[in-house]
C-alpha positions as CSV (number, residue, x, y, z in Angstrom):
1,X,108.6,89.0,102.9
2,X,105.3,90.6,103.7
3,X,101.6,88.6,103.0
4,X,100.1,91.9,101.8
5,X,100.9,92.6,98.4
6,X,100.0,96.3,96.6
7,X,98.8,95.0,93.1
8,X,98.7,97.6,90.6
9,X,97.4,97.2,86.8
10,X,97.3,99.5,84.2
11,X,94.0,100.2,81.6
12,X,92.6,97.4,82.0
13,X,88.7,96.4,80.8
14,X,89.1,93.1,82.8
15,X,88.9,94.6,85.9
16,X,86.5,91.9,87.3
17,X,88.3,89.1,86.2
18,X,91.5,90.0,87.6
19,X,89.7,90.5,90.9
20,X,88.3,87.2,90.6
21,X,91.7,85.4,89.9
22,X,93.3,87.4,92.4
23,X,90.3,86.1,94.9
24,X,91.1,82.5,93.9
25,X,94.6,82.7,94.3
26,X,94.7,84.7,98.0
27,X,93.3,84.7,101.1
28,X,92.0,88.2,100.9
29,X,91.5,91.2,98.0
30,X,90.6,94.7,98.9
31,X,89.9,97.0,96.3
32,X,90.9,100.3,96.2
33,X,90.4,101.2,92.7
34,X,89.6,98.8,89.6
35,X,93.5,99.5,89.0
36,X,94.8,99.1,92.8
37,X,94.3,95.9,95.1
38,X,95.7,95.0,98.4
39,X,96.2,91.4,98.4
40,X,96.8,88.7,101.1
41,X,99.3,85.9,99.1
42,X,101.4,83.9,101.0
43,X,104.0,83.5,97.9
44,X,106.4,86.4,96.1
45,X,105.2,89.1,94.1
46,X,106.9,87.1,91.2
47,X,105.0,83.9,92.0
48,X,101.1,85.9,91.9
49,X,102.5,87.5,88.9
50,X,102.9,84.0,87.2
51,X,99.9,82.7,88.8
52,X,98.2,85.6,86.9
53,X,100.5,85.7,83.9
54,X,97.2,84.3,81.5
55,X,95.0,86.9,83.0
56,X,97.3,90.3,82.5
57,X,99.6,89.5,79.7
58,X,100.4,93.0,78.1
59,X,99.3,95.2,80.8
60,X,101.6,97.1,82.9
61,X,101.9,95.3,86.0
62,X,103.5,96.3,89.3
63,X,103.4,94.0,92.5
64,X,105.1,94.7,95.8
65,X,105.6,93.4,99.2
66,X,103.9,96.0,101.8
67,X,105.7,96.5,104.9
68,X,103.0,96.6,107.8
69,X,105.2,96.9,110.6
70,X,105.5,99.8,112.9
71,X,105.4,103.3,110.8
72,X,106.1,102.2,108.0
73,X,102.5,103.4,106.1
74,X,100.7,106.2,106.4
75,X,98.1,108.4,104.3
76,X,94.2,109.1,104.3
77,X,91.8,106.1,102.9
78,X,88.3,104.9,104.3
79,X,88.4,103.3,106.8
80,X,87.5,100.0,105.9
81,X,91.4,99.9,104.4
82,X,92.9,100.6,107.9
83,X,90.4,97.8,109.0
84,X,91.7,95.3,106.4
85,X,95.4,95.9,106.6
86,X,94.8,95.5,110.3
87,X,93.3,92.1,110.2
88,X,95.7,90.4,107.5
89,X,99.1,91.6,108.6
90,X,101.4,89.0,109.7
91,X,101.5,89.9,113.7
């Protein structure tokens, strides 16, 4: 299991309370839109998604473990996300 999670959620006009939770509840959020976070949680993606269950009932939700070893991401984002990933991967 990986400690960054990609935390997607769907139309939502909470977008700042959701990051807020998500800030409470982990050691680290990164935004990359007010739909897409990469989180730092210790726990599952099922345990965040219960910790947030009150927040983001009846939005589409997807949460997933992000593999940060080796080659197993790539793309083109700011770099400030290459910086974060870097400094809350698991080494």
């Amino acid at each position: 299991m990986s400690n960054i999670k990609l935390f997607f959620v769907e139309n939502t006009d909470n977008s700042t309370e959701i990051r807020n939770k998500l800030q409470l509840l982990s050691n680290s959020v990164y935004t990359i839109t007010s739909e897409l976070y990469m989180v730092e949680y210790e726990g599952t993606p099922k345990e965040l998604y219960d910790s947030l269950s009150d927040t983001i009932s009846g939005k589409n939700i997807f949460i997933q473990d992000v593999n940060t070893t080796g080659d197993t991401y790539w793309g083109y984002m700011n770099k400030e996300l290459w910086e974060w990933i870097n400094n809350h991967y698991v080494k």
